[in-house]
Backbone as a chain_set.jsonl record, in Angstrom:
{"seq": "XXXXXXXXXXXXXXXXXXXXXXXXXXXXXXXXXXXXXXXXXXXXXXXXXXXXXXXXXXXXXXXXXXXXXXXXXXXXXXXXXXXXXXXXXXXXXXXXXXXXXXXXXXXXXXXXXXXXXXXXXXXXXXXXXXXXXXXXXXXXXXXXXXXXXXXX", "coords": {"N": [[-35.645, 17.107, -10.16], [-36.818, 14.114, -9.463], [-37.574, 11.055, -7.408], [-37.795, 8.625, -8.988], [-34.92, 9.563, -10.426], [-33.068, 10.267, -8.365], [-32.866, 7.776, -7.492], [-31.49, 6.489, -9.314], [-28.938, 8.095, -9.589], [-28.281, 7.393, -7.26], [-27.881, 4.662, -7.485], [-25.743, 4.389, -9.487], [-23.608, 5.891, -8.463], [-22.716, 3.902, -6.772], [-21.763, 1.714, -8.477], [-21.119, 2.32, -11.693], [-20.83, 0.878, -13.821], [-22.859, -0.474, -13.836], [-25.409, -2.226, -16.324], [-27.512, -1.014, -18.129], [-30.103, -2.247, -18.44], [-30.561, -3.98, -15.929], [-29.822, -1.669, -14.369], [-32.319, -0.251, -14.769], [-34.282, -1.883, -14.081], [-33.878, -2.35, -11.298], [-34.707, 0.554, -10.471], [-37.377, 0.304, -11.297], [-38.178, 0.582, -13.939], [-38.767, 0.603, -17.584], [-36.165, 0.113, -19.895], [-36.043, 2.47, -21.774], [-36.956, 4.62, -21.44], [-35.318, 4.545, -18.587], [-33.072, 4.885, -20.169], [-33.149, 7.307, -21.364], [-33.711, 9.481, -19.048], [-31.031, 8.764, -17.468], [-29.137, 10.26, -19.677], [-30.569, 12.621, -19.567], [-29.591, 13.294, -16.785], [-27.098, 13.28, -17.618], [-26.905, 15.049, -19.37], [-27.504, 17.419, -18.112], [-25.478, 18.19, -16.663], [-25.631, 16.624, -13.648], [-24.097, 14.183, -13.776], [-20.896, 13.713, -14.082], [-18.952, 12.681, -14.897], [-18.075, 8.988, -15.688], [-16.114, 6.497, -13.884], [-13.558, 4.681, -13.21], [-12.607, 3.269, -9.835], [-9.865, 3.306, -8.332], [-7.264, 1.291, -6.149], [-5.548, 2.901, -4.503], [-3.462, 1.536, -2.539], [-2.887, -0.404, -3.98], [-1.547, 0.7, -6.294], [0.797, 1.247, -5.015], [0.631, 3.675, -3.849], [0.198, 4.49, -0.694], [0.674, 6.731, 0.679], [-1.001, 9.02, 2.278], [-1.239, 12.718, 2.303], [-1.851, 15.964, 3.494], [-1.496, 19.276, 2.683], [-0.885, 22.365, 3.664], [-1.388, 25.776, 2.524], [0.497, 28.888, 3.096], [-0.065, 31.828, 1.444], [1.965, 34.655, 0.206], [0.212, 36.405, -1.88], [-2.443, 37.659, -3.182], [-3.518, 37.915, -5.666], [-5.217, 38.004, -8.843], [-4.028, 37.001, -11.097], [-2.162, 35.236, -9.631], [-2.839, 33.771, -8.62], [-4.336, 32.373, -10.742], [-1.932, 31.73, -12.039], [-0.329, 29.798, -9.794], [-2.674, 27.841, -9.91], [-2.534, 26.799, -12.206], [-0.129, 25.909, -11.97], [-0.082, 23.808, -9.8], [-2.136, 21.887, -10.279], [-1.012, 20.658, -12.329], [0.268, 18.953, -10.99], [0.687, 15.029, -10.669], [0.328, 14.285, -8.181], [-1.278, 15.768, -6.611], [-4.015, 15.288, -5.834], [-6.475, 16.425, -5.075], [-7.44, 19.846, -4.156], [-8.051, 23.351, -2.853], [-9.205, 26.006, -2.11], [-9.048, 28.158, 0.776], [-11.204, 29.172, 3.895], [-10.165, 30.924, 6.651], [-7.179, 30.229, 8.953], [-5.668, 29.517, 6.957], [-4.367, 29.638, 3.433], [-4.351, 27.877, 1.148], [-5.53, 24.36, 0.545], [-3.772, 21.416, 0.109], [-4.72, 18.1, -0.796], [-2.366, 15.012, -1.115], [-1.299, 12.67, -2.408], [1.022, 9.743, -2.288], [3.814, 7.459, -2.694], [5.4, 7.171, -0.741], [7.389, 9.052, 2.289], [9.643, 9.931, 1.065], [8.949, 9.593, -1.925], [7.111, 11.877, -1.516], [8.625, 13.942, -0.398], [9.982, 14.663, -2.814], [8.114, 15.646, -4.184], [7.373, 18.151, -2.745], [9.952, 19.437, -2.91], [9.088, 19.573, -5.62], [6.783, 21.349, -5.374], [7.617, 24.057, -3.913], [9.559, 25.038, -5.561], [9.011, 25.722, -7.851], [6.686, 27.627, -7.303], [5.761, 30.688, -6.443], [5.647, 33.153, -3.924], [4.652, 31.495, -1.783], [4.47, 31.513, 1.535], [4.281, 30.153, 4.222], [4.678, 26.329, 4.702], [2.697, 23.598, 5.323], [2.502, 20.246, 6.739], [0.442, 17.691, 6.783], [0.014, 14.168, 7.305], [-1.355, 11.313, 6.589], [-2.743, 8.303, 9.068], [-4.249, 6.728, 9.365], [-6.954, 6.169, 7.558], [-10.343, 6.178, 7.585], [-12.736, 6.638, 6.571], [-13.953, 6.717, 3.186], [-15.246, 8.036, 0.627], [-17.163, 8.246, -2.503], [-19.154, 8.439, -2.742], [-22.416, 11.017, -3.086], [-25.024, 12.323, -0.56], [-28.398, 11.758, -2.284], [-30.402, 12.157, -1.62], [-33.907, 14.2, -1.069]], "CA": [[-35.192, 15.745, -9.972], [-37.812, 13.468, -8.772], [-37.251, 10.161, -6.788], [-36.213, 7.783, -10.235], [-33.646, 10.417, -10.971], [-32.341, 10.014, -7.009], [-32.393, 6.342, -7.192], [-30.697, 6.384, -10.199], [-27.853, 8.502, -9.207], [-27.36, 6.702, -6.017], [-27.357, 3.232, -7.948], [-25.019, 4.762, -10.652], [-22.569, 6.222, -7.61], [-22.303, 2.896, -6.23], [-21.614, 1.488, -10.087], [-21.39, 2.83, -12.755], [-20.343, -0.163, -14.683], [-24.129, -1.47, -14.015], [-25.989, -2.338, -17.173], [-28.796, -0.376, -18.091], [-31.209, -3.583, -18.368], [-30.145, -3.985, -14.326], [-30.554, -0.437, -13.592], [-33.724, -0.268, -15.146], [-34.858, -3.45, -12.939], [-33.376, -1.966, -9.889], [-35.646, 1.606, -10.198], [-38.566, 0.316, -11.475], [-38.919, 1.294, -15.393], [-38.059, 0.029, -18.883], [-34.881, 0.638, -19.997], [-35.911, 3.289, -22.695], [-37.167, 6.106, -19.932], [-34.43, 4.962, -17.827], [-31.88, 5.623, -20.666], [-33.581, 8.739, -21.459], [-33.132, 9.789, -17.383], [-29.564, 8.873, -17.58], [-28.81, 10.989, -20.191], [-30.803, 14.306, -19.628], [-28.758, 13.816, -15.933], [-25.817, 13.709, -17.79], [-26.639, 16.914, -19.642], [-28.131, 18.501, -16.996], [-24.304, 18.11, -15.397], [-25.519, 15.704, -12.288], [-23.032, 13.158, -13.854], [-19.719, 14.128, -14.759], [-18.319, 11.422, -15.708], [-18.187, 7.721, -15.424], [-14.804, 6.551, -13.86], [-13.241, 3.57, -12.122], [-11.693, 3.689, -8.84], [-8.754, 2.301, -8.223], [-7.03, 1.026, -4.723], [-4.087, 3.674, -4.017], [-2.088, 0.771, -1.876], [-2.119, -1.673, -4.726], [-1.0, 1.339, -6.862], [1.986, 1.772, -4.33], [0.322, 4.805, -3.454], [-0.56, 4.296, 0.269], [0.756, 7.945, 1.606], [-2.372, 10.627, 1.884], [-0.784, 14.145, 2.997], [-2.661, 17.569, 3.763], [-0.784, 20.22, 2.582], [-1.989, 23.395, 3.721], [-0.286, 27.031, 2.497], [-0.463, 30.533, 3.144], [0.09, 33.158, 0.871], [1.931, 36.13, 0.026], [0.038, 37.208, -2.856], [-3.592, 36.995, -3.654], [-4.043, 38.929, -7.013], [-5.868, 37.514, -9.76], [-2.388, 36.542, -12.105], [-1.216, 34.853, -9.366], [-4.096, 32.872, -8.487], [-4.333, 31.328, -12.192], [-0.184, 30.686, -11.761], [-0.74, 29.115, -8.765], [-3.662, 26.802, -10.637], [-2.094, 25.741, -13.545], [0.781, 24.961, -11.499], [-0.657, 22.888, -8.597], [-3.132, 21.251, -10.624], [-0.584, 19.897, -13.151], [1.382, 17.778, -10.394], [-0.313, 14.374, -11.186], [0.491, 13.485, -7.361], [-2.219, 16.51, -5.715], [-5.947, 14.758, -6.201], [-7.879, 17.835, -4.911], [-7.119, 21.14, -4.179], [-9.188, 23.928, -1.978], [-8.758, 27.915, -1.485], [-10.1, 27.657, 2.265], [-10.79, 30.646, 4.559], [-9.478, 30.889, 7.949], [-5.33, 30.584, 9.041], [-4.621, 29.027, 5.714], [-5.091, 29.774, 2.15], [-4.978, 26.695, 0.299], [-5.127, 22.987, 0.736], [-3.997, 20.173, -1.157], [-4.605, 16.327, -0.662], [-1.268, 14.673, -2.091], [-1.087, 10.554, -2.422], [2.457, 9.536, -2.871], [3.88, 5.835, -2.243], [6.666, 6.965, 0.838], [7.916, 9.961, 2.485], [10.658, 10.702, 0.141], [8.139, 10.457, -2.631], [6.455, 13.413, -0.648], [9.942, 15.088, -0.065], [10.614, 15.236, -3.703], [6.885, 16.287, -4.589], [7.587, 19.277, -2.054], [10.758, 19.864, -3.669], [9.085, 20.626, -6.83], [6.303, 22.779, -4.975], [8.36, 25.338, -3.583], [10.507, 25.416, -6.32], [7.868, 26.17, -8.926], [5.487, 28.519, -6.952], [6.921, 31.799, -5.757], [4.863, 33.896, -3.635], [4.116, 30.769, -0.593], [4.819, 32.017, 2.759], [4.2, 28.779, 5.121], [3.799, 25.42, 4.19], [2.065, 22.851, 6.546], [1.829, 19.17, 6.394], [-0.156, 16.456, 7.582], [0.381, 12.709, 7.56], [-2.709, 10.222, 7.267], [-2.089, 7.79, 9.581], [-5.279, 6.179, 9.114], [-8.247, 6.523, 6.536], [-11.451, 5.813, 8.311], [-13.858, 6.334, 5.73], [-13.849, 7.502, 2.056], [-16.512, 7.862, -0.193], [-17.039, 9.345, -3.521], [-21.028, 8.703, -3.583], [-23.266, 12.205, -2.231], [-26.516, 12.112, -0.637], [-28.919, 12.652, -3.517], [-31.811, 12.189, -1.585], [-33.806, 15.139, -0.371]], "C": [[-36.207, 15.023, -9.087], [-36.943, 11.907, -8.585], [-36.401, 8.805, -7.357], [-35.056, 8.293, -10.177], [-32.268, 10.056, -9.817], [-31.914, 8.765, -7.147], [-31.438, 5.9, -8.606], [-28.721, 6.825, -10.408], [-27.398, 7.457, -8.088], [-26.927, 5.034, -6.553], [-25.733, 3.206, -8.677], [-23.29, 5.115, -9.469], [-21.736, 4.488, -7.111], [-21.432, 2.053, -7.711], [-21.411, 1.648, -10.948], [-21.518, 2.031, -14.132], [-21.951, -0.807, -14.357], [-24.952, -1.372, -15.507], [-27.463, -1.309, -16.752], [-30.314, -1.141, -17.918], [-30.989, -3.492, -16.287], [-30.943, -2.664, -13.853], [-31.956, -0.189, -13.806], [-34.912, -0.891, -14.163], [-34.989, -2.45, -11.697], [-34.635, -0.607, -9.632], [-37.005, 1.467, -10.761], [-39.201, 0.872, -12.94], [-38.104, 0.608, -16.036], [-37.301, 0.541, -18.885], [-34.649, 1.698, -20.83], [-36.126, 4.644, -21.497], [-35.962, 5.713, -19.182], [-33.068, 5.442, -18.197], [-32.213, 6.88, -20.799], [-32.912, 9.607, -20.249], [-31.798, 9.979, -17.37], [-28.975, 9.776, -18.563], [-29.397, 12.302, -20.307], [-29.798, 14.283, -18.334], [-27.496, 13.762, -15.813], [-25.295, 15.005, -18.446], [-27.095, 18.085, -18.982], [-26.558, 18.698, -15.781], [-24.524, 17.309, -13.985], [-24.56, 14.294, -12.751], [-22.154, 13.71, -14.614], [-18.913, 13.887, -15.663], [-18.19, 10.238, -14.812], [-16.874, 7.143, -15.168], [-14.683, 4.949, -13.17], [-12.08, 4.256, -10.823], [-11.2, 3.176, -8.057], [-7.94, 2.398, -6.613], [-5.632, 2.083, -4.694], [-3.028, 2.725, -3.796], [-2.179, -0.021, -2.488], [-1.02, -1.13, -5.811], [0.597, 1.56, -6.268], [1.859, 2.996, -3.899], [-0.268, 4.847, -2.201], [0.01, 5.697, 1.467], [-0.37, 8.999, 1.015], [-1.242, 11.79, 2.789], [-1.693, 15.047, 2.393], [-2.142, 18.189, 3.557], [-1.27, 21.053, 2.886], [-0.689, 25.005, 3.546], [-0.775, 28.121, 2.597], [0.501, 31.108, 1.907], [1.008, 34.256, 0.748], [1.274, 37.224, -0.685], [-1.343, 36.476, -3.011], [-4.075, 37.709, -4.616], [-4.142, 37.736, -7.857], [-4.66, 36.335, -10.556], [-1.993, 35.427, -11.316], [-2.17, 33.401, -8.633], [-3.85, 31.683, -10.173], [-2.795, 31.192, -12.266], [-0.314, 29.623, -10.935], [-1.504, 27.693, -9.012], [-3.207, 26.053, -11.231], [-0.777, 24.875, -12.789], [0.822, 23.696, -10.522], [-1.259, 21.832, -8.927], [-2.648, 20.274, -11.311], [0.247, 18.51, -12.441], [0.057, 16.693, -10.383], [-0.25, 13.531, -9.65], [-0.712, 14.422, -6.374], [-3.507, 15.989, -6.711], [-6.673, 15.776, -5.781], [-6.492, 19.273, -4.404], [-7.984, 22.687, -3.813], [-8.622, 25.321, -1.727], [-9.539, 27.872, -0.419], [-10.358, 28.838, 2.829], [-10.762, 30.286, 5.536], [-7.808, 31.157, 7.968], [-4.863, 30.302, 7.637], [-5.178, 29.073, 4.24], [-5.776, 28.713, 1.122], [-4.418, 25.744, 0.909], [-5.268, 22.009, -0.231], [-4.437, 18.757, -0.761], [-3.85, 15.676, -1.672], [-1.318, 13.364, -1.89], [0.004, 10.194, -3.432], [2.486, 8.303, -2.345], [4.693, 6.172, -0.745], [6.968, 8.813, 0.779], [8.947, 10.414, 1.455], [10.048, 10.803, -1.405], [7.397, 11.881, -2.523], [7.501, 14.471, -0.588], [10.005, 15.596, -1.928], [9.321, 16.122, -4.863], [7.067, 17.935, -4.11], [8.773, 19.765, -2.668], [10.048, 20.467, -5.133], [7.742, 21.713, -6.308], [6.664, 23.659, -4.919], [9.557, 25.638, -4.341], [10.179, 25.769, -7.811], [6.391, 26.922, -8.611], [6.343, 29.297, -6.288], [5.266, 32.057, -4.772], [4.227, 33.17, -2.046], [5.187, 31.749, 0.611], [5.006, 31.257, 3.867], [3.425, 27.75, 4.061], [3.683, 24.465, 5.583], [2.406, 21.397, 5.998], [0.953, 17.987, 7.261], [-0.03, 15.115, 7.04], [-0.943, 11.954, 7.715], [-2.27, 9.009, 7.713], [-3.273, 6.362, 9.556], [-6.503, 6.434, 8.188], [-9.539, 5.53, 7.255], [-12.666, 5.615, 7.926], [-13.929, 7.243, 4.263], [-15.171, 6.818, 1.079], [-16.29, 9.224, -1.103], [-18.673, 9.582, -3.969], [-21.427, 10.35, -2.498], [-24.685, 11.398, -2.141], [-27.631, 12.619, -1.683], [-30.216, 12.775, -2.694], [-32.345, 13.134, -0.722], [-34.77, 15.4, 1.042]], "O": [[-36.363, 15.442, -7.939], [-35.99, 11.569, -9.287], [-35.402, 8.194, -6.978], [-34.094, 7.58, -9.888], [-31.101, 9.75, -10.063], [-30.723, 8.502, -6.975], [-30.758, 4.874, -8.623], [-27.768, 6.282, -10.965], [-26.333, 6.839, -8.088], [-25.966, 4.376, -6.154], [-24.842, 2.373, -8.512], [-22.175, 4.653, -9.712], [-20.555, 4.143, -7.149], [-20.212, 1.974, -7.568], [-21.549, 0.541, -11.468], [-22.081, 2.371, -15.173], [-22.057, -1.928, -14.855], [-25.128, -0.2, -15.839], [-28.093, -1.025, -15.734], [-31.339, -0.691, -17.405], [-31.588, -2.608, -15.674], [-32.029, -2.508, -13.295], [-32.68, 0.087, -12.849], [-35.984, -0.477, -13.723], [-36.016, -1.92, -11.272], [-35.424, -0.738, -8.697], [-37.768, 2.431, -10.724], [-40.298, 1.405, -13.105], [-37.075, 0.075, -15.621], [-37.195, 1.508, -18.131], [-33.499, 2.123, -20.934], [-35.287, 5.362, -20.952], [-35.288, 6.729, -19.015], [-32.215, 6.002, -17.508], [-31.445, 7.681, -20.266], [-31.878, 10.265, -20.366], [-31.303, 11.102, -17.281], [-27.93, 10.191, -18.061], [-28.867, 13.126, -21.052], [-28.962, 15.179, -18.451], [-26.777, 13.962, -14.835], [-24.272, 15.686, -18.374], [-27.062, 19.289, -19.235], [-26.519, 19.125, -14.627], [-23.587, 17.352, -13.187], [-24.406, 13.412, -11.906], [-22.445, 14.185, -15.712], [-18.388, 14.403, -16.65], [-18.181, 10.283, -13.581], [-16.192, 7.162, -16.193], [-15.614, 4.268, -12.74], [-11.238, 5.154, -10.811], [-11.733, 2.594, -7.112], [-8.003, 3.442, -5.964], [-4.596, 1.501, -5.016], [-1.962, 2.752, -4.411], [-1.597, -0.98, -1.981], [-0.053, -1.766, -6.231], [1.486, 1.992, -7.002], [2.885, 3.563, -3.522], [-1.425, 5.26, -2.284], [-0.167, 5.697, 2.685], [-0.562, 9.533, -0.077], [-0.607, 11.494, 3.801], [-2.187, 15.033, 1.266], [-1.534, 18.244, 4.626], [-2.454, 21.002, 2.551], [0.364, 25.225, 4.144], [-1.925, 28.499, 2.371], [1.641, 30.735, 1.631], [0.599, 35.102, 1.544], [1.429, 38.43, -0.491], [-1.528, 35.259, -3.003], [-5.185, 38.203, -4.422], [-3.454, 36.72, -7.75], [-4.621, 35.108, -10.465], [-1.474, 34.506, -11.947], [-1.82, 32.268, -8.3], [-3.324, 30.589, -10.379], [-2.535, 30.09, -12.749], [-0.413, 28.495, -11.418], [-1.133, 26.636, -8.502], [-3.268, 24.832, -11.082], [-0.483, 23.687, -12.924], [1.658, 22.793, -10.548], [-1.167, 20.82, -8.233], [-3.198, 19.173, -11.314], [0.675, 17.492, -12.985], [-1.118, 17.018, -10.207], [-0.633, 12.361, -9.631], [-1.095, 13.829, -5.366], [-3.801, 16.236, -7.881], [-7.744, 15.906, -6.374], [-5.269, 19.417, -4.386], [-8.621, 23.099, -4.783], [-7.571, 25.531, -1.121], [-10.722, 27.564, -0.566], [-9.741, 29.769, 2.311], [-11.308, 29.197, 5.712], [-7.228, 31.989, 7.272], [-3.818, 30.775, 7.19], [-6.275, 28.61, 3.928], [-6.874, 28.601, 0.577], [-3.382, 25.772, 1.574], [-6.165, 21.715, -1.021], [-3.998, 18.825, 0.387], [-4.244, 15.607, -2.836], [-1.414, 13.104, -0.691], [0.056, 10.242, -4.661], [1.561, 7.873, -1.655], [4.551, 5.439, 0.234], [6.863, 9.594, -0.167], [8.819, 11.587, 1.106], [10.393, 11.731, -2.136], [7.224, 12.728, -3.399], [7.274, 15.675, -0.708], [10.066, 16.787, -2.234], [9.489, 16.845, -5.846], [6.933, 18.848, -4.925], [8.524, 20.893, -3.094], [10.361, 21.538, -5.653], [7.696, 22.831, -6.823], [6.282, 24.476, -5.757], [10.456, 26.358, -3.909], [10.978, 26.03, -8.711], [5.359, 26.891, -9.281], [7.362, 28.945, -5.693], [4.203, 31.443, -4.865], [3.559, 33.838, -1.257], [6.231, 32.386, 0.473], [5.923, 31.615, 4.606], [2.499, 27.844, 3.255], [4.368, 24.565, 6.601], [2.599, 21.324, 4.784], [1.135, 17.687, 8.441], [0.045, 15.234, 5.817], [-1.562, 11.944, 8.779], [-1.446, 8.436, 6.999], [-2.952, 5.187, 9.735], [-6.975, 7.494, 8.6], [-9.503, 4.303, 7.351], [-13.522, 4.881, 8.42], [-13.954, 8.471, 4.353], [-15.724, 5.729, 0.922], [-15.793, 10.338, -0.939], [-19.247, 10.275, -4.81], [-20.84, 10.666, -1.463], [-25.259, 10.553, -2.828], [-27.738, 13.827, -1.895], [-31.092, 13.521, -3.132], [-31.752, 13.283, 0.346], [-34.605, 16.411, 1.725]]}, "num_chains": 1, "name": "protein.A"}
């Protein structure tokens, strides 16, 4: 990945919705090499996909919670249960096997506490095998970002 490729990603992070004529402008090449670019670093996997991203608190979605759980069981089976089940609630946005006190963590964005209560209701009532669950409360969001540093 040489320095186009960087400035291309970081334009594209900020954008994605930018025209290729634009981006082109913006890094310094015609728009045929810079489509080219864009598409080997979409098959080279440095772009995933192209998304929009939308405000949570206009959604009614302005609760972030940390979930964090331990374990009784860490065998293979129960791992991919665990997955399919966690992954499918359309209210946990990430999801992390961590090491230290706690096994896994979720990040859940619900509109209100009793959205959260009844999210947790179907956690622990569709995963066997938890042992502690944790939560945390964002009380503030201070800075979020979905761009990475590309540059090296």
């Amino acid at each position: 990945m040489d320095s186009f490729d960087q400035h291309i990603l970081t334009l594209l992070q900020r954008d994605a919705s930018m025209s290729l004529k634009d981006l082109a402008e913006a890094v310094n090449l015609s728009t045929t090499p810079c489509w080219k670019r864009v598409k080997r670093l979409e098959e080279d996997g440095y772009i995933r996909s192209r998304v929009a991203l939308l405000d949570p608190e206009r959604l009614g979605l302005g609760l972030t919670v940390f979930v964090q759980l331990k374990t009784q069981r860490h065998d293979s089976a129960w791992l991919a249960q665990f997955a399919a089940t966690v992954t499918a609630f359309e209210e946990v946005m990430e999801v992390y096997r961590m090491s230290g006190d706690w096994d896994y963590m979720l990040r859940v964005v619900v509109g209100d506490i009793k959205a959260y209560d009844h999210f947790y209701k179907k956690l622990i009532t569709s995963t066997d095998g938890l042992s502690n669950i944790t939560s945390s409360f964002a009380m503030e969001q201070m800075k979020y970002t979905t761009a990475f540093p590309v540059s090296r």
